[in-house]
N, C-alpha and C positions, 0 to 999 in steps of 0.2 A: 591486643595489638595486631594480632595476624588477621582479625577480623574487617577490621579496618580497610587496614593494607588493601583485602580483598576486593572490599567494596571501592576504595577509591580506583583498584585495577579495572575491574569490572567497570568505573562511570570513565574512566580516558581510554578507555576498550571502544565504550557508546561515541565518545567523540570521537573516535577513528572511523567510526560505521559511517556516520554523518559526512566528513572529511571525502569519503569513497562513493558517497551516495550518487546513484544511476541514475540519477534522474536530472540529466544534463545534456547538452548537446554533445552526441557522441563521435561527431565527424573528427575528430582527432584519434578516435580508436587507433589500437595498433593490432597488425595481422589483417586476416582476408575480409574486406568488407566487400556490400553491395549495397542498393540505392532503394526505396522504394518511394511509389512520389502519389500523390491525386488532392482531392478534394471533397471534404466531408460538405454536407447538407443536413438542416433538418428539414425532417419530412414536411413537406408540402409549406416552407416557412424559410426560405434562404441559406443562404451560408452559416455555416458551425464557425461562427469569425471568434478569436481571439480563444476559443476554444482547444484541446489539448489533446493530441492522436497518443496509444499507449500500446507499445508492443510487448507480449510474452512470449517470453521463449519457450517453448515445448520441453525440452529437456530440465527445464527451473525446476518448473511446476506443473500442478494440475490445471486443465483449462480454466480459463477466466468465468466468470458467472456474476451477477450481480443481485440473485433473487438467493441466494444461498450462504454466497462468502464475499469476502471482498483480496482478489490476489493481488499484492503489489507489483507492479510494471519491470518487467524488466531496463525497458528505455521510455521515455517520454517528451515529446517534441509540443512545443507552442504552434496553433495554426494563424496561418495569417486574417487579416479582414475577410477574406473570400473565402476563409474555411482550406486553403490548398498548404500542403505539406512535402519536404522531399526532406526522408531521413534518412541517413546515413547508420549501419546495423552490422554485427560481423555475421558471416553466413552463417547460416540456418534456417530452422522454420520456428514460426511466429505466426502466435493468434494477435489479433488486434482489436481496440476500443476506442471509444472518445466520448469525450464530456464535457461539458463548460459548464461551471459551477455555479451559482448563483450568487456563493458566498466571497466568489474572487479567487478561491483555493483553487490550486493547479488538481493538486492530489486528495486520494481518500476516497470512498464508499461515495456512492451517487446518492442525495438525498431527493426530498420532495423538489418538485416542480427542477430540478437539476435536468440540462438534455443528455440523454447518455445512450450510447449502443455499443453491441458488442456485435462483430461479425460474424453471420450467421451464414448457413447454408440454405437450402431448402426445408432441411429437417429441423432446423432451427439446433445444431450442434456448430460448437465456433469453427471458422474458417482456419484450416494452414496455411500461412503465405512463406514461399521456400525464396529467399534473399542468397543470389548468389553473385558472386564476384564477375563483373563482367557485363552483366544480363541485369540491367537497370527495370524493377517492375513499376508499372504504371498499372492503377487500381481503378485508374478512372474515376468517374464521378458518383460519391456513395450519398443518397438521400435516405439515413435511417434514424438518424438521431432524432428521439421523442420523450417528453418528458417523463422523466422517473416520477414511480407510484409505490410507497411503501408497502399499500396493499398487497403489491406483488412478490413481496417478500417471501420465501418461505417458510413455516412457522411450524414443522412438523419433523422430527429425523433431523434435526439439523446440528451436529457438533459445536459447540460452543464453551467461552468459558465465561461466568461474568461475575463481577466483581466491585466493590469501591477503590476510586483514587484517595489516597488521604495527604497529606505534610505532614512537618515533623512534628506539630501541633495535635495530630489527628482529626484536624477538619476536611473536610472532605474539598476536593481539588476541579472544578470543572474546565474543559475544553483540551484535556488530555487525549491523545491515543495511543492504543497498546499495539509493539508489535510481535507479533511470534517468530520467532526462529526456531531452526532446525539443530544449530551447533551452540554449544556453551558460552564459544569466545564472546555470540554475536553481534559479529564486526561483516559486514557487506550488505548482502539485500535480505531481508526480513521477506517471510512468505504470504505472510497476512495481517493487517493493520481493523482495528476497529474503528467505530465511528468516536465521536470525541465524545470523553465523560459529560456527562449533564449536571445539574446546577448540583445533585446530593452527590457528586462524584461518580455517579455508577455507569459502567461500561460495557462494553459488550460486546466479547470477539467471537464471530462465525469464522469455521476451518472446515474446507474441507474433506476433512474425515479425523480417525483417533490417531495415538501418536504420541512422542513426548515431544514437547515444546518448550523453550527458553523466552521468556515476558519481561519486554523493557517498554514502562513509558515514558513519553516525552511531548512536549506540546505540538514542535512541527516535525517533518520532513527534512527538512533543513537541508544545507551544503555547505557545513562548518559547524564547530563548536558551537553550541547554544549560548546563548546571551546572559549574564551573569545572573539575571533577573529571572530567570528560566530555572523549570523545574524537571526532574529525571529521578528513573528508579527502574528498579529490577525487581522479578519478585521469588521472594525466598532466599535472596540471597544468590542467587544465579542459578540454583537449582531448577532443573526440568519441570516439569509437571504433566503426569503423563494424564489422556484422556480414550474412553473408548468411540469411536463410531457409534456416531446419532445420540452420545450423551450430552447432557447440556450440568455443568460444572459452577456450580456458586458459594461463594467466599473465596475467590481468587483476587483479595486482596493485593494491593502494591502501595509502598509507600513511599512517596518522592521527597527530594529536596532538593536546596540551590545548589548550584555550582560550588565546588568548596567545601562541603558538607557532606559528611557518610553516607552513602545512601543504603538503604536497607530494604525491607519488603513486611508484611504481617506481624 
């Protein structure tokens, strides 16, 4: 009974994450905001239109990357037809990206032919941008979004865990993603998301570095309870799972089910 209990705690814990999820327009924030404004481009090929600017926070997490891990956004703003953005951000500093997906998905790891950049410097290490209250930044006009190449993946040192989705059936679950957290509860922003399970379920989350992590998947992103028809799970039962720096982790199992339904793991 108390098993139960947990697991149903743990799946209306997940629908709180979703409920809070950061990935909205944030010009209603409360406390000290600032503005940052311009206009993405792909390279040599027009506006980044209907496309999606993505800022992290420095203090979240590790810098952003897209050939090693995939970090979930702090904040995330829709660009208009001409690729131009003005987000609204509480101060600090902030790295930034953008992508327009091919699949219509806002969020999630940049696939093939997807356009995608991260801001770079000279060195090619991500840019700070410092959002302060008062002092509106203008980025100007950034021409770098190019189409993503798996190849450019890294495939070497790279932390990972991977794993099958299954149901309560135990057939395997495709179009799932897994997120990692830091804390038990997890309820707020998850620090890395994989790409979506494949047609035998199997997934595959890059972090980066070791660590112990808490694993819930779910089909979207979402900004609300999932759809009754929708699937969720955590794995082990809420339990962590810790991994080391540049191991790569398989039978990291999860086993989801509907709304309504116990959820469990392995």
């Amino acid at each position: 009974m108390k098993k139960i209990f947990l697991s149903v705690l743990i799946h209306v814990m997940g629908i709180v994450l979703l409920v809070s999820s950061p990935f909205a327009d944030e010009a209603a924030h409360k406390g000290n905001t600032g503005s940052v404004s311009g206009q993405l481009l792909i390279k040599g090929n027009g506006p980044l239109s209907g496309g999606t600017v993505f800022f992290f926070n420095e203090i979240s997490g590790p810098p952003p990357t897209a050939t090693k891990y995939w970090r979930v956004p702090t904040h995330a703003f829709k660009l208009d037809e001409e690729g131009r953005f003005k987000a609204v951000l509480p101060e600090g500093k902030y790295y930034m990206g953008a992508s327009k997906k091919l699949s219509g998905e806002t969020l999630g790891p940049p696939l093939d032919g997807d356009f995608f950049f991260i801001s770079e410097d000279d060195k090619g290490n991500p840019d700070l941008h410092t959002i302060m209250q008062f002092k509106p930044l203008d980025l100007g006009v950034i021409s770098k979004a190019t189409p993503f190449r798996r190849e450019s993946l890294v495939t070497k040192g790279v932390t990972l865990f991977e794993g099958i989705i299954r149901n309560e059936k135990g057939n395997p679950v495709e179009g799932m993603l897994v997120f990692a957290f830091s804390t038990p509860t997890m309820v707020g922003r998850p620090l890395f998301v994989s790409e979506r399970s494949d047609k035998d379920g199997k997934y595959l989350l890059r972090l980066s570095g070791g660590g112990s992590y808490y694993l819930r998947a779910r089909a979207d992103y979402g900004g609300g309870p999932p759809a009754a028809d929708q699937a969720m799970g955590v794995y082990n039962n809420g339990k962590p799972v810790s991994i080391k720096t540049g191991e790569a982790m398989k039978g990291i199992d999860i086993k989801v089910s509907k709304i309504g339904v116990a959820e469990g793991a392995r």
